[in-house]
MITI-668931 format. One record per residue (C-alpha): x negated, y, z negated; residue in one letter. Coordinates in pm, whole numbers, plus 50000, padded with zeros to 5 digits. Example, Ala and Ser with C-alpha at 12.3 -4.5 7.8 and 13.67 -1.06 7.14 Angstrom:
// MITI-668931
487704955049220A/486334989449286S/
// end
This chain:
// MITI-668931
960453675273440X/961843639173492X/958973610273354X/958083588873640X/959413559973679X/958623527373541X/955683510273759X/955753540274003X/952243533074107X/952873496474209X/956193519274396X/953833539374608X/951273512874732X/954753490574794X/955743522674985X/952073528675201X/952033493975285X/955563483975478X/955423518775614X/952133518575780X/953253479775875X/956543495176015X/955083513776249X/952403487476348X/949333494476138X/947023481475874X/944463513275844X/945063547875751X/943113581475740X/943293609575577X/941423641175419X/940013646675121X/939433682274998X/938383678674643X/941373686074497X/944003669174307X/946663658974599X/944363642174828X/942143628774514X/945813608674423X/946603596774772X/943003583474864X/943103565474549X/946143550574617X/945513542474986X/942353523074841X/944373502774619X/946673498574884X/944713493975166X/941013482375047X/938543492475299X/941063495875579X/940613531275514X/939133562975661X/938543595675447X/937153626575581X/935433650775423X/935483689075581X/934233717975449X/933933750675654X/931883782875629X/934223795575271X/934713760475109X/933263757674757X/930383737874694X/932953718574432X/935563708374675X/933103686374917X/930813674374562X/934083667974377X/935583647374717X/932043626874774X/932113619574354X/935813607474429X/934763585074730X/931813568674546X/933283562874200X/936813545574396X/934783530074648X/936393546374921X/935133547575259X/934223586975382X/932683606075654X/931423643475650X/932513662375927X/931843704175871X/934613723676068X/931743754876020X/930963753976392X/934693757276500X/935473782976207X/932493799676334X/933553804276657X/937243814476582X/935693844576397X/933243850876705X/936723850276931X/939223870476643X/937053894276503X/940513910076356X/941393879876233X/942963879875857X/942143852875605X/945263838275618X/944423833776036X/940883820775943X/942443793675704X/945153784775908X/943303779676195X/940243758376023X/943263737475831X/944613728176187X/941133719276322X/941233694476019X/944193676476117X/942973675776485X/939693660776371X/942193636276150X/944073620276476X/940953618276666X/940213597876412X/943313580476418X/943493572876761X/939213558576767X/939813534276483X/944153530376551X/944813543676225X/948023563076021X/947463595875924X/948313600875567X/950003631875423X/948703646775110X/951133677374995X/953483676274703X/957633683674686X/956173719374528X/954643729474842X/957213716975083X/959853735074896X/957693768074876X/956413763075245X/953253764075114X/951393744875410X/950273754275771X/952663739176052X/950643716376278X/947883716176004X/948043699875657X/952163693775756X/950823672276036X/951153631275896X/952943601675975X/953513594375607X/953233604975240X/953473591074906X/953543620674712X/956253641874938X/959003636674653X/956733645374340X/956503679474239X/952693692874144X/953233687873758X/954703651573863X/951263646274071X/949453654173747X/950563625973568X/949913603973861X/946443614973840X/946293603773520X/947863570173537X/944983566973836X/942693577673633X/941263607173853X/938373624773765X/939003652273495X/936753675973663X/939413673873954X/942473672873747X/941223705773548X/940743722073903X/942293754073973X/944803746874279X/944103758274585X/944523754374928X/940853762274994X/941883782975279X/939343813475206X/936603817774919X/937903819974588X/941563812074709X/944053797674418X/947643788374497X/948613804074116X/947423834774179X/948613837274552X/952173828574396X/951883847174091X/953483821973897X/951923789273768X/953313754173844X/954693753173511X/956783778773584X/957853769173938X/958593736173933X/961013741573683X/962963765873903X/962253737774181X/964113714573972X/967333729873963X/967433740574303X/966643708674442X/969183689974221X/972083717174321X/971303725774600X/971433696274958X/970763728775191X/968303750775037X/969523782375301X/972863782375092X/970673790774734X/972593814874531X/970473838074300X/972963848774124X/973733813673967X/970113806873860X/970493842073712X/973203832873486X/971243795973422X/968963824773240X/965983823473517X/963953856273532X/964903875573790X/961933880573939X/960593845573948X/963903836574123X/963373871374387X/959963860074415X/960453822574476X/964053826774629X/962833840374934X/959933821074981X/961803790675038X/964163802575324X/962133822275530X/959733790075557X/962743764975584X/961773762275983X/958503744775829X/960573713875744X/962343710676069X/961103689576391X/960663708476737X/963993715276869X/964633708977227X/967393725277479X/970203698077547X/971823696577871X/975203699977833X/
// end
């Protein structure tokens, strides 16, 4: 993996700044989960931003104890202005409503109530939502459309998860957090590694390549990373992944009139 570039930190609160002044604001909100990628962007939208900054805080019925401790520890040691809203009401009555709802359902649904609760907030105090998900997770589709894909901006969009590590160090993010499993925290005991069955390691490597080769990833030819010597089934596992959620990274497409 490429090292980061030379001041890249000084890069990325350059970047939050004339953005979020592009578009006509001077605040910016954004969730906080406990976990690495949102730990790295709050920190960064302090330093950028001082107290002109929102942070929300919302666990629902299956979040750990860890991710809302770890995310109020984060808040208080950066000085970071928070707010605890539970989503356990509204994940409580989606599983009234969908008693046949999966876990996958459950965690989609309680990750778009987050966002919703984010633009309310965005709209009370005029405010940019912030995106928190890594070049890892775009490429894999790895997010919920209308959910944590939802943001106006995001500093960490071209960094791939072992890339966000080392930003967490230069921040100087809690260990505790850093040493985290990842996971999306959609259901208890979820863990992106596991769900993938590879770890990032191992991914963003593959990643790597594709991104540099490939400018459309629908055209990805598995039979060239074969004979780059990638394991066939990392490459049939990963492969896949990443076209069948390519309509993740598109906007809403409309009908033209012709």
């Amino acid at each position: 993996m490429p090292a980061l570039p030379q001041n890249i930190v000084k890069t990325l609160i350059n970047f939050l700044y004339h953005e979020a002044k592009k578009r006509g604001f001077n605040r910016v909100v954004l969730g906080v989960s406990g976990g690495l990628d949102s730990a790295v962007v709050a920190v960064l939208s302090k330093m950028t931003f001082n107290n002109h900054l929102q942070v929300l805080l919302m666990p629902s019925i299956t979040s750990s104890k860890s991710s809302l401790t770890d995310g109020i520890a984060l808040c208080e040691q950066f000085e970071i202005p928070y707010q605890i809203q539970p989503i356990t009401q509204y994940d409580e009555a989606f599983r009234i409503n969908h008693k046949d709802a999966n876990l996958i359902r459950k965690g989609n649904f309680c990750t778009r109530v987050r966002m919703a609760l984010l633009y309310d907030l965005s709209h009370q105090i005029r405010a940019l939502v912030v995106g928190t998900s890594n070049k890892s997770e775009l490429m894999l589709g790895y997010g919920t459309v209308y959910g944590d894909l939802a943001y106006a901006i995001n500093p960490i969009g071209d960094f791939f998860k072992t890339q966000v590590y080392e930003l967490a160090k230069l921040l100087n993010i809690p260990k505790n957090i850093i040493d985290k499993k990842p996971t999306a925290d959609l259901y208890a005991g979820q863990s992106d590694e596991e769900e993938l069955g590879y770890s990032y390691q191992e991914i963003d490597k593959l990643l790597l390549d594709i991104s540099n080769i490939y400018s459309d990833f629908s055209q990805i030819d598995i039979k060239q990373l074969f004979s780059m010597g990638y394991d066939k089934e990392i490459v049939n596992a990963i492969v896949p992944r990443i076209k069948n959620n390519l309509f993740k990274q598109t906007l809403p497409f409309n009908y033209k009139i012709r």
